[in-house]
C-alpha positions as CSV (number, residue, x, y, z in Angstrom):
1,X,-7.7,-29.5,-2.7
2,X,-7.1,-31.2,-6.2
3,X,-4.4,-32.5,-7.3
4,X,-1.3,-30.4,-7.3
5,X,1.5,-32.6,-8.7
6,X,1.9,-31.5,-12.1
7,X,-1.5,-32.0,-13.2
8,X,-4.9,-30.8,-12.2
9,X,-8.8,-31.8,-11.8
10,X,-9.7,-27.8,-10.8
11,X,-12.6,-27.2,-11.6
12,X,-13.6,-30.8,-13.7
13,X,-16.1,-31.6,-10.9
14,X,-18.9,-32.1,-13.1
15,X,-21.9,-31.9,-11.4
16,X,-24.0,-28.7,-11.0
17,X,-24.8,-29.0,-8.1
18,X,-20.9,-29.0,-6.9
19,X,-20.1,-26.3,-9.1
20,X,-22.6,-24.1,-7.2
21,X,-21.6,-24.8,-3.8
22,X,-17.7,-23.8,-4.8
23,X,-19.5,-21.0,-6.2
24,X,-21.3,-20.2,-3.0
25,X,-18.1,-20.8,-0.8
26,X,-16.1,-18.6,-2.8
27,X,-18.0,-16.1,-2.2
28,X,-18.8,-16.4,1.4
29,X,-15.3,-16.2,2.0
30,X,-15.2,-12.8,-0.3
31,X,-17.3,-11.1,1.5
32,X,-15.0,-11.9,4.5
33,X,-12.1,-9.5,2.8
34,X,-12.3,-5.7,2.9
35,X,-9.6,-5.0,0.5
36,X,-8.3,-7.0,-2.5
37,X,-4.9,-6.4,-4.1
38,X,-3.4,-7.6,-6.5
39,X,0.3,-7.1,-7.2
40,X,1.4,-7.5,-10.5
41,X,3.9,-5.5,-13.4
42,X,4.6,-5.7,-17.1
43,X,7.7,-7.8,-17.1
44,X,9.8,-10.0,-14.8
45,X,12.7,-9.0,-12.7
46,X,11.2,-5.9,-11.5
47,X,11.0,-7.5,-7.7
48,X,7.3,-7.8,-7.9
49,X,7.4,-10.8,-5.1
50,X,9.7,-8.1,-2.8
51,X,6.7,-5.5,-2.9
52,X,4.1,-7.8,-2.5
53,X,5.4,-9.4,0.4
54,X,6.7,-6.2,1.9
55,X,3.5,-4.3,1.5
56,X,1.8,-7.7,3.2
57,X,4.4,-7.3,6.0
58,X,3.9,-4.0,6.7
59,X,0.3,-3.6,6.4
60,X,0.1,-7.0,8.9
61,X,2.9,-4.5,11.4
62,X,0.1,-1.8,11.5
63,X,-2.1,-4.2,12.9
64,X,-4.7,-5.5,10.1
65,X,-5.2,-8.8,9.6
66,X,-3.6,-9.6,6.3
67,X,-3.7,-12.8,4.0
68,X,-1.0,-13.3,1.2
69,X,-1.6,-15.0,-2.1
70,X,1.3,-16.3,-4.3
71,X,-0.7,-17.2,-7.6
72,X,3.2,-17.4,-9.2
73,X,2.4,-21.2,-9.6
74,X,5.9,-21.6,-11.6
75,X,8.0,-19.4,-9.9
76,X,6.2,-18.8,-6.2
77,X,8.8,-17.1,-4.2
78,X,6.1,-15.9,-0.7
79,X,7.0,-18.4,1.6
80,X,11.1,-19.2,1.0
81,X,11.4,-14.8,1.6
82,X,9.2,-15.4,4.8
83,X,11.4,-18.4,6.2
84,X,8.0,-20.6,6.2
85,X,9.0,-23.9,5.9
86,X,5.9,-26.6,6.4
87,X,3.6,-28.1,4.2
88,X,0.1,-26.7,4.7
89,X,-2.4,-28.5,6.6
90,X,-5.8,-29.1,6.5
91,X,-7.9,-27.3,9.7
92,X,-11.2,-28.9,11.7
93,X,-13.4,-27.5,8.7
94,X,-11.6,-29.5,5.9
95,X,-9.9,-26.2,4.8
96,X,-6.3,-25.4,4.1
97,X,-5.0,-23.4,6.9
98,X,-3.2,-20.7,5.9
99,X,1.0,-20.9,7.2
100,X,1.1,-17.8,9.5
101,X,3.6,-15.4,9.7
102,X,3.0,-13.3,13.2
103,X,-0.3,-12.8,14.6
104,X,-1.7,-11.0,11.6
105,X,-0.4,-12.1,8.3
106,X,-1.4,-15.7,6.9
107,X,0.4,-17.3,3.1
108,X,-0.8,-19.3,0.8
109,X,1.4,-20.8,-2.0
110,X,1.3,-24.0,-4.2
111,X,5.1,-24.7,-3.0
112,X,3.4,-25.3,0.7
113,X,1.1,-28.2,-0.9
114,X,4.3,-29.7,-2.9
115,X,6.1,-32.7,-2.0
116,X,9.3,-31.1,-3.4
117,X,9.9,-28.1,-3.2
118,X,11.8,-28.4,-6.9
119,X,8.6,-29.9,-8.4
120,X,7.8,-28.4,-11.7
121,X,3.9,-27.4,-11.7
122,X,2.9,-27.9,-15.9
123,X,-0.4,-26.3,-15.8
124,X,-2.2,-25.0,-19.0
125,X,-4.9,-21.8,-18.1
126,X,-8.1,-23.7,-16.6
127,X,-6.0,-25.3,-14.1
128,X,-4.5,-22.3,-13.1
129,X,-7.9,-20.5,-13.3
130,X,-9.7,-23.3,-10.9
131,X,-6.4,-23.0,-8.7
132,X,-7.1,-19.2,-7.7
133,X,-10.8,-19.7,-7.2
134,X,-10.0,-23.1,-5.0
135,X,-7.0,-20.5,-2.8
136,X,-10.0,-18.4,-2.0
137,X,-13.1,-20.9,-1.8
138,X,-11.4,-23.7,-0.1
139,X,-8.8,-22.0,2.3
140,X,-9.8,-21.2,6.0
141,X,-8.7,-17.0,5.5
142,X,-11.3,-15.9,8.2
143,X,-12.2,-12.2,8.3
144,X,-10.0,-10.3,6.5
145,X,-8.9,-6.3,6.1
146,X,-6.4,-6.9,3.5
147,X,-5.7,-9.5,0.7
148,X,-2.6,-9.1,-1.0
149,X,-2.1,-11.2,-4.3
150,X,1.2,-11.9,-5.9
151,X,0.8,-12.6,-9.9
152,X,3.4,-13.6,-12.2
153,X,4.6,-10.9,-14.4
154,X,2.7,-10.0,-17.5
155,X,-0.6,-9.8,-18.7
156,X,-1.9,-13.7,-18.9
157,X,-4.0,-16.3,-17.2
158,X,-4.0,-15.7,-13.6
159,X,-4.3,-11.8,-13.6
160,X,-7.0,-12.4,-16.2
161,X,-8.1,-15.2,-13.5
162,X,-8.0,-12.9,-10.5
163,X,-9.8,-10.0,-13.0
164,X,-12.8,-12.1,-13.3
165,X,-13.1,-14.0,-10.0
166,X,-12.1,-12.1,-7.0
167,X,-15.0,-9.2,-7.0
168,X,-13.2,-5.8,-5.8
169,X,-9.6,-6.3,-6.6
170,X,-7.5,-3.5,-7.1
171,X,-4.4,-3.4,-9.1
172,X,-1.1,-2.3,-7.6
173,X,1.9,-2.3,-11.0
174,X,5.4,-2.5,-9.7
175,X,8.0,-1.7,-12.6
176,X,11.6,0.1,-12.5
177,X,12.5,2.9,-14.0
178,X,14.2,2.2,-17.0
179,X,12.4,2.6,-20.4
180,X,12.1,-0.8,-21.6
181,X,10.4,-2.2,-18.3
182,X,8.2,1.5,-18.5
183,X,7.3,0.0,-22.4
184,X,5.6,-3.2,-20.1
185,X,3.9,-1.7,-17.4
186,X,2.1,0.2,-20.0
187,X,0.8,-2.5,-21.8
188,X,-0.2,-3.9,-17.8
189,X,-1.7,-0.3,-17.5
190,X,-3.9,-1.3,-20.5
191,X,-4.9,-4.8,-19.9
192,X,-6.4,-3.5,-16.6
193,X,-8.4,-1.0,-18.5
194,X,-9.7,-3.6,-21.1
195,X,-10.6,-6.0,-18.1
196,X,-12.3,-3.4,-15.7
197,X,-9.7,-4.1,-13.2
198,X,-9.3,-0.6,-11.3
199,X,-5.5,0.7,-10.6
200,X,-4.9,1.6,-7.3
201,X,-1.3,3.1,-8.2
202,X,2.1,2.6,-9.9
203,X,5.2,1.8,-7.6
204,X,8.9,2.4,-9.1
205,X,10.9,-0.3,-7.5
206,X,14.9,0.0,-7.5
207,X,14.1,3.5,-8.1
208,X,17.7,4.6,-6.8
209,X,20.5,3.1,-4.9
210,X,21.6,5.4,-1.6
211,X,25.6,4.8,-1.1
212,X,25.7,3.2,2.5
213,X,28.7,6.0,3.1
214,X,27.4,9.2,1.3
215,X,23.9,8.7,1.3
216,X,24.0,9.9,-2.4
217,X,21.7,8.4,-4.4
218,X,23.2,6.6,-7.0
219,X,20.2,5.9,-10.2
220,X,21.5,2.2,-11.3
221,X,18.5,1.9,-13.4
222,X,17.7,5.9,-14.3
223,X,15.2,8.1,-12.6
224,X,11.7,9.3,-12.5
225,X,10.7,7.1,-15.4
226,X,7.5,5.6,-13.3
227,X,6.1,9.0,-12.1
228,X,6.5,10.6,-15.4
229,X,4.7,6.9,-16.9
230,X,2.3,7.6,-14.1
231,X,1.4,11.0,-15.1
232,X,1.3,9.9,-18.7
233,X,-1.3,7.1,-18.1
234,X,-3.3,8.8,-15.8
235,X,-2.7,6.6,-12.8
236,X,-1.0,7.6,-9.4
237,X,2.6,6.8,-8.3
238,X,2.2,5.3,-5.1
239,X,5.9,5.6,-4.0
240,X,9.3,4.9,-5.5
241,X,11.4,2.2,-3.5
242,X,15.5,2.3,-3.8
243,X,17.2,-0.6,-3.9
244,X,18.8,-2.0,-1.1
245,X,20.9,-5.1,-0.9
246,X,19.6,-6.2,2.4
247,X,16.2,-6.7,1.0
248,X,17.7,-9.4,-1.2
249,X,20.4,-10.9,1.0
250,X,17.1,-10.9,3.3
251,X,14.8,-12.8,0.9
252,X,17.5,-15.6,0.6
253,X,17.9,-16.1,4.6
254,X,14.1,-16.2,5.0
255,X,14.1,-13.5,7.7
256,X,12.5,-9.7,6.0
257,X,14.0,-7.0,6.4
258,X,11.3,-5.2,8.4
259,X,12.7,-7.5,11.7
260,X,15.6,-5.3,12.2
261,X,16.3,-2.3,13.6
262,X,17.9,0.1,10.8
263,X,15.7,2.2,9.4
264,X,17.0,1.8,5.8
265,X,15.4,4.3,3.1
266,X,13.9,1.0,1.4
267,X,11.8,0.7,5.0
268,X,11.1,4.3,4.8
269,X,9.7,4.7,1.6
270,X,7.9,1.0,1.9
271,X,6.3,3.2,5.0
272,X,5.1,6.1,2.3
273,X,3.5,3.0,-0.1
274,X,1.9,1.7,3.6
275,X,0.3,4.8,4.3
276,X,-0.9,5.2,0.6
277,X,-2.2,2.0,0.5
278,X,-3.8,2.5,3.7
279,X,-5.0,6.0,3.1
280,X,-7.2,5.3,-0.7
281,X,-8.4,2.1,0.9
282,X,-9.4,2.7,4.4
283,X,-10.8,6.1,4.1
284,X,-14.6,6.7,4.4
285,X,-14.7,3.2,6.1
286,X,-13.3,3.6,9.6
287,X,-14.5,4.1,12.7
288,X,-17.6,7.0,12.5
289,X,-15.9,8.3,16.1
290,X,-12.5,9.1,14.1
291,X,-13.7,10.3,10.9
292,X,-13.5,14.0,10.5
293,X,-15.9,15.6,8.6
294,X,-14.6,17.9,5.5
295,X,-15.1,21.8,6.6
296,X,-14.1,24.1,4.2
297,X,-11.3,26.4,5.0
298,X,-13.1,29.9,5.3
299,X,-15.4,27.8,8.1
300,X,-12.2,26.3,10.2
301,X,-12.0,28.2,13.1
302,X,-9.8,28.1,16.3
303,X,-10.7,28.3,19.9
304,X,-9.0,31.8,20.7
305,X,-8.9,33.3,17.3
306,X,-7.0,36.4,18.7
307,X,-3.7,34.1,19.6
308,X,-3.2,30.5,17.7
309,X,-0.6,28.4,16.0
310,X,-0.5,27.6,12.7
311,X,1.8,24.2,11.7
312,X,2.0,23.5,7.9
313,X,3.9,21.0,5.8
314,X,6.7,21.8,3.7
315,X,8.7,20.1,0.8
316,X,11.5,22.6,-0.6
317,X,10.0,25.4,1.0
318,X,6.3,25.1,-0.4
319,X,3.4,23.0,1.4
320,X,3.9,19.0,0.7
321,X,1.0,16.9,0.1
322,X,2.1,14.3,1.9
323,X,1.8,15.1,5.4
324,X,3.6,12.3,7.0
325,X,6.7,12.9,5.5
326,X,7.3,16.4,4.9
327,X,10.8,17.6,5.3
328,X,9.9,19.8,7.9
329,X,7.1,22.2,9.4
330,X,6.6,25.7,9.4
331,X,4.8,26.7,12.7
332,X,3.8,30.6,12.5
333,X,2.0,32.5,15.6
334,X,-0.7,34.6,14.9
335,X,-1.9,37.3,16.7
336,X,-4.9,39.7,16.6
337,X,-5.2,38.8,12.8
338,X,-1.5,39.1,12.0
339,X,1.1,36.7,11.5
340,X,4.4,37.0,14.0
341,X,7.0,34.7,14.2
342,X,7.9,31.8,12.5
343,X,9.8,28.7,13.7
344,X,10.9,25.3,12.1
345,X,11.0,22.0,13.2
346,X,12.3,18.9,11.4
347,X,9.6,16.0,12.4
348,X,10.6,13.4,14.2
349,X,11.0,9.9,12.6
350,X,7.5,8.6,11.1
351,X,5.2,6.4,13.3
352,X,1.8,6.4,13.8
353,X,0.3,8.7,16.2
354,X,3.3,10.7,16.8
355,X,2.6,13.2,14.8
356,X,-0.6,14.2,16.5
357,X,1.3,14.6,19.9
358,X,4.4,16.2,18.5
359,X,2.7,19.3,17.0
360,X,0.4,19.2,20.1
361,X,3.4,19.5,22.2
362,X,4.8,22.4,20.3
363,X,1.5,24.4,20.7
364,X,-0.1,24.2,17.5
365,X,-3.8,25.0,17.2
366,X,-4.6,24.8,13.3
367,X,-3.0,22.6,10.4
368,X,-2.9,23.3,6.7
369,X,-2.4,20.6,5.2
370,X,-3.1,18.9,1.0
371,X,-3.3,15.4,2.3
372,X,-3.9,13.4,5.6
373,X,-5.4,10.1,6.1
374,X,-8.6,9.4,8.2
375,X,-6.9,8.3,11.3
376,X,-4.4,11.5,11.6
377,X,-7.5,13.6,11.5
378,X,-9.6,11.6,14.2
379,X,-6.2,11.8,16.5
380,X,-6.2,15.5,16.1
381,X,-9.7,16.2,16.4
382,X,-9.5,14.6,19.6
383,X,-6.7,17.1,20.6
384,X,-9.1,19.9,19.4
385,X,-6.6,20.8,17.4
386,X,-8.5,22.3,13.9
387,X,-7.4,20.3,10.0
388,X,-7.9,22.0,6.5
389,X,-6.9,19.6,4.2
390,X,-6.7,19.9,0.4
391,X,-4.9,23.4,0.6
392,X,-2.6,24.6,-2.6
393,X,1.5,24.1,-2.7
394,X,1.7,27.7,-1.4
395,X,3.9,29.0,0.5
396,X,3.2,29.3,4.2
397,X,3.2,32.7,4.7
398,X,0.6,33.3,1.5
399,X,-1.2,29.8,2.9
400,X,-1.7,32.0,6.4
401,X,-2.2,35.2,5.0
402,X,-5.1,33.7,2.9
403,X,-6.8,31.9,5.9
404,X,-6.3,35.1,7.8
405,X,-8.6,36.7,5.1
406,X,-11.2,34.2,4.8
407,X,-10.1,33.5,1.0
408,X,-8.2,30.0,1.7
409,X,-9.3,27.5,-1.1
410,X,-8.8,24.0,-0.2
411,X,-9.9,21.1,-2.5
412,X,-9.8,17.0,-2.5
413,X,-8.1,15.8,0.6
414,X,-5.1,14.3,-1.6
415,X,-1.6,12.8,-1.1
416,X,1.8,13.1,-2.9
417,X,5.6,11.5,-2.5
């Protein structure tokens, strides 16, 4: 696979015919991967790596099968957080095997084809370039529903690299939320707009630190800088992580933070960026048996319209987008076409599929919802329970009272924080 001791032959085959069989190989194994993703931000120090390997991790935990690309050639950081130790190898197919982390999440880094792990890799652009195409064309990934791709911070050769070779690639941007790393990502917003690279979302890392004894949220590095960035740019804010020591003292022992038990509020809001992720990627190419088709609201209609439940969403008293992980739900009977009483019920913890038997098990017939993803509304079709999705941040009483009358407007099925 080249040489990879501080210099390079990537790419200086010569011979036309060899070009066009790496050509051809690359992408064979491209049309092996669903979903290309490339993590990348404005600046360093932003914990780029973390979300990378975090969103890797947890996509890989929902049961994809998930490859992860550290094209940081001078800094690569992918395997030391993941505890992978080995040198790569080369498979029956005279391919680099990718180092696998559980069943469903492979790496590949240049610091598992080093003698040294301290080795310095001097590489000028075209050997980094022929690098990324040679991770994709000559490593063994298989089939593929994810590829997540760690880049070095800023705007130069291997983002530009990833741009123009990997067909399909979708930008995440990690930053923080103080101004001067907001003054970068902007500029990242910008080179993906020069280079046709589509933005699948902004996330604000370090957004906030929670006191371990409180649980007050403590800003170390300001506040709501990367939604109000988002907003500004026209891109969506996938989810805003807090910091939390653990994921650092983590990193340096090799063993993530996603093996313990504690359901830190890094873990739940990575869960949030998981299901957002998941959600703008997956939808419309699932399963036809668990995709729902879109109904509008004055069309959604119950089994026994003369006695139903109604269950819908709430975030400071008003319907939350994000369905998943609402604060709580308002569940309002309805009978003969008038609205009687209403309960709430704090959700339990979020994990797929619980959802769908919760709000079965308290009786609810109908949802009004603004966003769900694809799988949600195959699991409660299946429990004949009815979905309108893309409803306004009413309140539930006007949100009922407005299906009740057949003037409900419901929109896009989207997603907020």
């Amino acid at each position: 696979m080249g040489n990879c001791h501080g210099q390079c032959n990537h790419g200086d085959q010569g011979e036309p015919a060899a070009l066009a069989e790496d050509e051809k190989r690359l992408q064979e194994q491209l049309g092996h991967i669903k979903h290309k993703i490339l993590v990348m931000s404005g600046k360093g120090g932003v914990g780029k790596s973390s979300v990378a390997t975090y969103l890797a991790l947890g996509l890989a935990q929902r049961g994809y099968r998930v490859g992860l690309m550290d094209t940081d050639f001078h800094g690569p950081d992918t395997l030391r957080m993941l505890g992978l130790k080995d040198r790569f190898q080369m498979d029956e197919t005279e391919r680099l095997a990718p180092q696998k982390y559980g069943d469903n999440l492979g790496v590949v880094s240049i610091e598992g084809l080093l003698p040294d792990r301290d080795t310095a890799i001097i590489w000028r652009g075209p050997a980094k370039h022929g690098a990324i195409k040679q991770f994709i064309g000559e490593v063994n990934w298989g089939s593929l529903d994810f590829l997540v791709i760690d880049s070095p911070p800023g705007t130069g050769d291997e983002p530009l690299s990833v741009a123009q070779t990997i067909t399909g690639a979708q930008a995440v941007i990690v930053t923080t939320p103080q101004e001067i790393s907001l003054a970068d990502v902007r500029k990242a917003i910008n080179f993906c707009h020069q280079v046709k690279l589509p933005i699948l979302g902004l996330v604000e890392n370090m957004s906030g630190l929670i006191c371990p004894h409180c649980r007050e949220e403590i800003p170390l590095f300001s506040k709501g800088g990367g939604g109000k960035t988002a907003a500004e740019m026209g891109v969506s804010l996938l989810a805003s992580l807090p910091f939390d020591p653990r994921v650092v003292e983590s990193a340096d022992l090799g063993r993530p933070l996603l093996e313990t038990p504690d359901q830190s509020p890094y873990l739940q809001a990575l869960g949030r960026l998981v299901d957002e992720v998941e959600q703008r990627l997956t939808q419309g190419r699932i399963n036809p048996a668990e995709k729902a088709e879109k109904i509008p609201a004055s069309e959604v209609t119950v089994p026994d319209q003369n006695a139903f439940k109604v269950a819908i969403p709430l975030a400071e008293g008003r319907l939350c987008n994000h369905f998943g992980h609402c604060e709580k739900f308002a569940v309002i009977q309805v009978k003969e076409g008038s609205m009687g009483a209403k309960e709430f019920h704090t959700p339990p913890p979020h994990e797929p599929g619980l959802l769908p038997r919760w709000l079965g098990d308290l009786g609810v017939n109908l949802i009004i919802a603004g966003g769900m993803g694809q799988r949600a509304l195959g699991l409660f079709a299946e429990r004949g329970i009815k979905v309108i999705t893309g409803a306004p941040n009413g309140e539930p009483e006007a949100l009922v009272r407005d299906y009740l009358a057949g003037i409900l407007v419901s929109g896009a099925n989207v997603c907020d924080h």
